[in-house]
N, C-alpha and C positions, 0 to 999 in steps of 0.2 A: 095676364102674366105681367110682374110687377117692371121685367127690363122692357117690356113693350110700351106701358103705361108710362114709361120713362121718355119715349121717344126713340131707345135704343132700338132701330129695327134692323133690317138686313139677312142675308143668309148667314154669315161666319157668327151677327149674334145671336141665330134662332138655333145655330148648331150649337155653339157652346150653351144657349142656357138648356137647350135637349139632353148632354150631358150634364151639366150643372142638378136638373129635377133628377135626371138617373141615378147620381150618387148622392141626393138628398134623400131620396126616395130609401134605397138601400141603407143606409147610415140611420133613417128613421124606424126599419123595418131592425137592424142590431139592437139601436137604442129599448124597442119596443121588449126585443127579446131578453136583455139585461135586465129589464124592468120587470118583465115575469120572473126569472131566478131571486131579483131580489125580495119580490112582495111573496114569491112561494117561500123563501129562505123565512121571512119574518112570519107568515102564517101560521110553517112547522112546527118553530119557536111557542108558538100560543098552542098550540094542539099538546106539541111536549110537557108545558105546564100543565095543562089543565089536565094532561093526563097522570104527572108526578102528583099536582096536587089530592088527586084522589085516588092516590094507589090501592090505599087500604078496601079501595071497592074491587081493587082485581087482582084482591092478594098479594099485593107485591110489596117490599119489606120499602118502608119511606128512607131515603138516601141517607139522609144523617146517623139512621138506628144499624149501619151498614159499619158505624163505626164504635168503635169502644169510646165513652167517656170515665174515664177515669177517676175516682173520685179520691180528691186530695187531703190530709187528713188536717186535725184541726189545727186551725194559722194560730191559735194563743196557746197549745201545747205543746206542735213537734213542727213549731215553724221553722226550724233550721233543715227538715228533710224535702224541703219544695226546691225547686227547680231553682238554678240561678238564671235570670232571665236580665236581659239588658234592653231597655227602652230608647230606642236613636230619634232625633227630633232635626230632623235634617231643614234648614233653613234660610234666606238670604235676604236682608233689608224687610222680612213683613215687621213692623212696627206694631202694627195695627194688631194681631195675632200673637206676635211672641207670647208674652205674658202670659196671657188664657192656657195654652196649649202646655207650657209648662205647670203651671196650677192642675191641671186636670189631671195629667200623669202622672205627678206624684199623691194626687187622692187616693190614685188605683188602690185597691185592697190586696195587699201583698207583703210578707214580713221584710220589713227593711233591709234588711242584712240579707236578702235574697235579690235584690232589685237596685239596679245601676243604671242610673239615665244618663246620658248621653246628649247634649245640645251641640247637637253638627252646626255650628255658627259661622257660615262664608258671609257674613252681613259685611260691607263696606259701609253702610251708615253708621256713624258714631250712636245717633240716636238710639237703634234698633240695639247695637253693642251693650249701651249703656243699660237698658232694659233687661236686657239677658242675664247681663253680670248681676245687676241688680236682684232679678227673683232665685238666679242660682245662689246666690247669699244666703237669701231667706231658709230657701228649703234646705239648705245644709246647715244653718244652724237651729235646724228643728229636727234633724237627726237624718236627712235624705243622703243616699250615696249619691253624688250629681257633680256633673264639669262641666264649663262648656268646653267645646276641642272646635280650636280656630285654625286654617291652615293660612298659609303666604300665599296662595294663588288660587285659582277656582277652576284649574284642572279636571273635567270628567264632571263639572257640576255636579251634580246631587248622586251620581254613581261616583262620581270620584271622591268625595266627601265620604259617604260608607263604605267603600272599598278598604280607603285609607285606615277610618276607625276600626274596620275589622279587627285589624291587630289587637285591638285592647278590649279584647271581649271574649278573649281565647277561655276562660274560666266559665264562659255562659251558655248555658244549654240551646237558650229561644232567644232570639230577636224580635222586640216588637217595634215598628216603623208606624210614624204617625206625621203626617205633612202639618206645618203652623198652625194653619184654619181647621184642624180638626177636635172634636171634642169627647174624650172614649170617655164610655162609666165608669165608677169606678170599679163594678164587678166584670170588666172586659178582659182582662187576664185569668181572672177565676172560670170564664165561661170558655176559652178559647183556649188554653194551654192543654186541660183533661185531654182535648183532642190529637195534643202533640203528644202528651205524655203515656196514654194506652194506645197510640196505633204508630208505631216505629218504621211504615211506610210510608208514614205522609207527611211532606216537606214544608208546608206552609197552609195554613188557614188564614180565611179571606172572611170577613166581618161586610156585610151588606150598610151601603154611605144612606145616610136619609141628610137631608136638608132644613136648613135654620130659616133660609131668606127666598122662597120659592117665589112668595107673593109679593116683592118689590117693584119687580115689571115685568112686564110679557118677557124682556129678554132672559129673566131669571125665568119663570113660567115654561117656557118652553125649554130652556134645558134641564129641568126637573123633567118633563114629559118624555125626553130623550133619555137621560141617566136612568130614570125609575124605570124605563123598561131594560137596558142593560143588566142594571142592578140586581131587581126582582124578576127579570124573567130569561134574560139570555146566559147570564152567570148560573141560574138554579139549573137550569136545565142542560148546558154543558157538565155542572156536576153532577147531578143526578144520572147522568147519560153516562160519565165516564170518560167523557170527550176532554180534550186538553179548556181549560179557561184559566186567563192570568191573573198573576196578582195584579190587582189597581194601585200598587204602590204606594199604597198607606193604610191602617186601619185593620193592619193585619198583624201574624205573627209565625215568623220562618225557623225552623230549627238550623241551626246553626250548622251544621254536618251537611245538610242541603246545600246550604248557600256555599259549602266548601266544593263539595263533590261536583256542583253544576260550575264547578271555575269561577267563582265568585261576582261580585257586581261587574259590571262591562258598560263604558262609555260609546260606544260605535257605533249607538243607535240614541233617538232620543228619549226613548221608550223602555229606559234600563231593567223597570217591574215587567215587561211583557220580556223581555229577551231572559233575563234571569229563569223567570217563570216556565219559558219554553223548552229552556236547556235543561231545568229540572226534570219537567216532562217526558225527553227525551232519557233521560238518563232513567228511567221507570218510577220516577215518584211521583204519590199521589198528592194530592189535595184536599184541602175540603171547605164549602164554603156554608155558611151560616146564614142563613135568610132570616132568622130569627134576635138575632146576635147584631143591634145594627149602632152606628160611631155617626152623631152630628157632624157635620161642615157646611161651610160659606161655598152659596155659589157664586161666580166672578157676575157683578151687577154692573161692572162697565164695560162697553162693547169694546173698547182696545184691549183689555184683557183676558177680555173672553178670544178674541183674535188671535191673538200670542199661545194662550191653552191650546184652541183649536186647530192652531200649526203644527204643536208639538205631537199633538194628541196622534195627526191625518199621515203629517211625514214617516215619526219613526215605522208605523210596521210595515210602509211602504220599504225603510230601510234593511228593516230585519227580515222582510220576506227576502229581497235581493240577497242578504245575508246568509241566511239560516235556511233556504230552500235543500243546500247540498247535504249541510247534517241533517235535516230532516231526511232525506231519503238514502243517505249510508245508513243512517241509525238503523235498531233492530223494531222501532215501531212496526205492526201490521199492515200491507199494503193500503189499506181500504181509509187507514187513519192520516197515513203521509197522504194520501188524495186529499183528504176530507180538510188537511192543516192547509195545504197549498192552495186549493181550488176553492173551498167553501170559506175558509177562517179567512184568510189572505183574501181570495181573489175576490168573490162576491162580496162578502163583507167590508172588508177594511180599502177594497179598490172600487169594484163594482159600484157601491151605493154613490159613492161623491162623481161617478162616471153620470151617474144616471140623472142628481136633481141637479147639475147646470150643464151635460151637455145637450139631455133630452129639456126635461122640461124647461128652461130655460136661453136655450140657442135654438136647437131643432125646428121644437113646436111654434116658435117665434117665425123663423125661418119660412117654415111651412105658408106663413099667412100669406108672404108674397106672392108663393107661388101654390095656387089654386087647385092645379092637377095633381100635387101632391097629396100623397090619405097620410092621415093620421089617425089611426084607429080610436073613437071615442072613449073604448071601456080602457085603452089604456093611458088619455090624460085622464079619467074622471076616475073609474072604478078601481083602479090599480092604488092609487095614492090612496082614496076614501078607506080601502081594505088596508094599506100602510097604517093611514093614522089613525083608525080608530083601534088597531090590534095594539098598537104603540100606547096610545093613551088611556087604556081601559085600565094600566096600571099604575095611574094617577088619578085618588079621587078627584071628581067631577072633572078628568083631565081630557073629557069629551068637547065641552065647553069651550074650550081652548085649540082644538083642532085645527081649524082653519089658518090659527095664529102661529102653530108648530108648523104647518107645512110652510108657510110663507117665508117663516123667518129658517128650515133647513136649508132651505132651496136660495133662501138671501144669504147664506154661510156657503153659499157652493165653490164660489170664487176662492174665499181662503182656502178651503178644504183642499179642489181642485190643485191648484198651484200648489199646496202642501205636496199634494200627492205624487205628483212630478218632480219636486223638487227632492223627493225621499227616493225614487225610483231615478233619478238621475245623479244624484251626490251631490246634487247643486252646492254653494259655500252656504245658500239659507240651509239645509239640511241639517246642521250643524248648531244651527241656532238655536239654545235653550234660554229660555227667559222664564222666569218664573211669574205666576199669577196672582198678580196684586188683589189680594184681600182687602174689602174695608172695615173687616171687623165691625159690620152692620148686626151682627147676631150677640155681641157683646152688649153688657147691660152696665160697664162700668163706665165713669164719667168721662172717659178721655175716648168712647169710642161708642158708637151707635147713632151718633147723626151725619145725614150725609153732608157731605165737607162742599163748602162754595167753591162752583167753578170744578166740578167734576172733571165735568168733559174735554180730553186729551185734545181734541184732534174734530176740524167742523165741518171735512171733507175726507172721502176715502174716495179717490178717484173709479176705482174698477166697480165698486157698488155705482158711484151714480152715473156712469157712463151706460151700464148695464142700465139702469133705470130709465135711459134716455130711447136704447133699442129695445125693452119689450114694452113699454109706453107709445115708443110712436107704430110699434107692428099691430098694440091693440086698438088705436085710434083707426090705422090702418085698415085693420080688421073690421071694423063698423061702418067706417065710410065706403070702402073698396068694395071690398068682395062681402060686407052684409056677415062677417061670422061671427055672430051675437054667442057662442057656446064658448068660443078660443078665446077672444077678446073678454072677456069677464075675468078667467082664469088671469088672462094677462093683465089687465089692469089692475088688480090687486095685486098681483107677482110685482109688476113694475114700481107700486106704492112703496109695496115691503123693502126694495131694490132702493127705493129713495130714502128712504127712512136709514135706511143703513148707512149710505151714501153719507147723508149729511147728519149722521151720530144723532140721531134724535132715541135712540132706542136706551140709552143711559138712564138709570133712576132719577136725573135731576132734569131731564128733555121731555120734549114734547109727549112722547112716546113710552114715558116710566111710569110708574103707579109707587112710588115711593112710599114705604108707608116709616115713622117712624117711631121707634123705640117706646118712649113712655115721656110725658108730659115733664119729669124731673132730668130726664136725661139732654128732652131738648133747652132748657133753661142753662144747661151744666157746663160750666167755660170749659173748652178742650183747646189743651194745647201741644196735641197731635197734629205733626205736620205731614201729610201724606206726599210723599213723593212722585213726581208725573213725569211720565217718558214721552218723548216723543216718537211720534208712530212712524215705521217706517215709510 
């Protein structure tokens, strides 16, 4: 026993650490049991697919053909009878992105005189300003209906910004929302409107994200491995099922009566596309999402930005469960569904998970090492996670390969997650914090963007990473010299690496820990002079 090996001996300390194993012991035996809910939660998810994906073997009609697509008649002879549709481009300082993002949306294939963008510009950089003004020029003296709409403060960030715009859109049927770093086709309105326009009960279609920059580094790597199964397997199968699943707030497109009837955008959460989405829900509209239908984006390749996302991402639905718990269950949803939003959507998923990879596998099991008489059941540090990540990654090619590397680095996100998640369940003033996720426009192929910029990395310490690095490192050194536990200590000594690596930002495309790959042999010769902006981390 590790207070005995200390020298701590005595009766009043052999009683407290006999209490101290008692409620290790219990607190291990919860942790164990969250950890099933959450690996049986993910398991389901793969069974639901694999079961939607082969309907047509047990007769069952495939989710999408459950909807009408409409087909819209021809754009070069009765263009004036399509839908007026308004494109919002909601934005603030990405430099890096601007540009791109509008280009792509006004390619969209749509008759002009039908289609109204919208550039939500809260950019306080002149730069980013100047950019904006600049391409809204171009496309409006090439015949585009386009503005940007700048407000005087940044009230309700990115819901307050479309809130506001609502106003000037009152003539437009669909809204489509596209974040800076995203890239639609051009036939992404042609493919995604039929579904608003033949089925009059569905409020918002959701378009499936794929990614530009996956193979930059492990820490791009693993949230590909993360989002793709989101994406492709827990979105399809929330719709296919019927079950509530949100909008992800971009890459999509909302009819506009929707966004009215559910009480329009709402700042009171960080997470404005999932509370929107939910209140829809509630109000009886449907959705529909497109797995086939899918919109490039940048994933954030520097770990302070990825930080910032993963705040936003962990807190809000911590916010809007606290929130939205009461209308969900006045509402006239079915009993079985107000369970399933509370207990399964909320509790296991968006609470449970970031419970489970740093109080258990990272404090617990750590713990445990000291004290000896403590069980930690093997199949659930080893077989639990193995069945996690391989169910997780089978939706990323070769996204097996990379396993080890996704479970290291969720379980190295636990900290932020964690403390997200408290902070959204308590109102903390970080609760409140939206910062948006600096893009580098690494997927851009024009000369002012796609190499990585010197001197990336914000920040050469994040204390709660290498602190954490320092206790499951010394529990797994611990663990081999002490008590001999060659099975714990492996885990931990890689856990504890991952934990350093983070610690000291090595996990950046431009550190020790990046695989940076770049652009093309013209673009790195190519003078840029793009000045990328760097925050400092809290």
């Amino acid at each position: 026993m590790f207070l005995f090996d200390l020298g701590l001996t005595g009766p009043n300390l052999a009683g407290v650490h006999h209490y101290y194993v008692v409620v290790l012991q219990c607190l291990i035996y919860l942790a164990v049991g969250l950890s099933v809910l959450v690996a049986a939660d993910r398991i389901v998810h793969v069974l639901q697919y694999l079961y939607w994906q082969n309907c047509d073997k047990f007769k069952a009609k495939r989710p999408e053909d459950r909807y009408v697509f409409s087909d819209l008649p021809d754009m070069t002879r009765d263009g004036s009878s399509y839908p007026m549709v308004a494109v919002q481009l909601p934005m603030f300082n990405e430099c890096a992105v601007c540009q791109q993002v509008i280009d792509r949306v006004c390619e969209m294939h749509w008759p002009d005189k039908r289609v109204y963008v919208q550039v939500l510009d809260d950019s306080t950089d002149q730069m980013t300003r100047n950019l904006v003004d600049e391409k809204v020029l171009e496309w409006k003296e090439r015949g585009r209906k386009i503005e940007a709409i700048r407000r005087t403060n940044r009230e309700g960030y990115k819901a307050g910004a479309m809130k506001e715009a609502m106003g000037s859109v009152e003539g437009c049927d669909y809204i489509a929302v596209f974040d800076a770093d995203f890239q639609p086709s051009k036939d992404f309105l042609l493919q995604t409107i039929p579904y608003l326009e033949g089925n009059p009960e569905v409020g918002y279609v959701q378009t499936r994200w794929t990614f530009l920059n996956p193979n930059e580094s492990y820490l791009t790597k693993a949230q590909e491995i993360s989002l793709n199964f989101h994406v492709k397997c827990e979105q399809y199968v929330h719709f296919a099922s019927g079950s509530f699943f949100n909008f992800n707030g971009t890459a999509g497109v909302w009819r506009r009566e929707c966004i009215k009837s559910a009480g329009g955008w709402d700042a009171r959460t960080t997470v404005e596309d999932m509370d929107l989405s939910l209140r829809a829900y509630i109000k009886g509209w449907k959705a529909v999402f497109l797995k086939d239908v899918t919109c490039d984006n940048e994933l954030p390749s520097s770990f302070f930005a990825y930080r910032k996302q993963q705040h936003r991402w962990c807190c809000g639905p911590m916010q809007l469960w606290m929130k939205a718990t009461k209308g969900i269950w006045s509402s006239k949803l079915p009993f079985h569904k107000k369970f399933y939003l509370t207990f399964c959507y909320f509790g296991v998923r968006k609470f449970g998970t970031h419970l489970v990879t740093l109080g258990f596998f990272c404090t617990l099991v750590p713990l445990s090492i000291f004290s000896p008489e403590v069980h930690v059941p093997f199949w659930a540090l080893v077989w639990l996670p193995i069945a996690i990540a391989i169910s997780t990654a089978a939706f990323t090619p070769r996204g097996w390969l990379h396993c080890v590397i996704y479970v290291l680095f969720e379980n190295a996100m636990g900290i932020v997650r964690l403390w997200a998640v408290i902070s959204g369940l308590l109102n903390l003033k970080r609760a409140k914090e939206w910062v948006v996720t600096t893009k580098l426009g690494s997927s851009d192929k024009r000369p002012s963007t796609g190499i990585a910029p010197p001197g990336l990395r914000t920040c050469k310490l994040y204390t709660g990473e290498f602190l954490m690095s320092i206790f499951v490192l010394f529990a797994a050194i611990y663990g081999i010299i002490a008590v001999h536990r060659w099975d714990f200590s492996i885990f931990l000594s890689l856990q504890g690496l991952a934990f350093l690596a983070f610690g000291l930002n090595l996990v950046d495309i431009d550190a020790l820990c990046g695989t940076f790959q770049r652009s093309t042999p013209k673009a790195e010769t190519a003078m840029t002079e793009l000045k990328r902006t760097k925050t400092s981390p809290f």
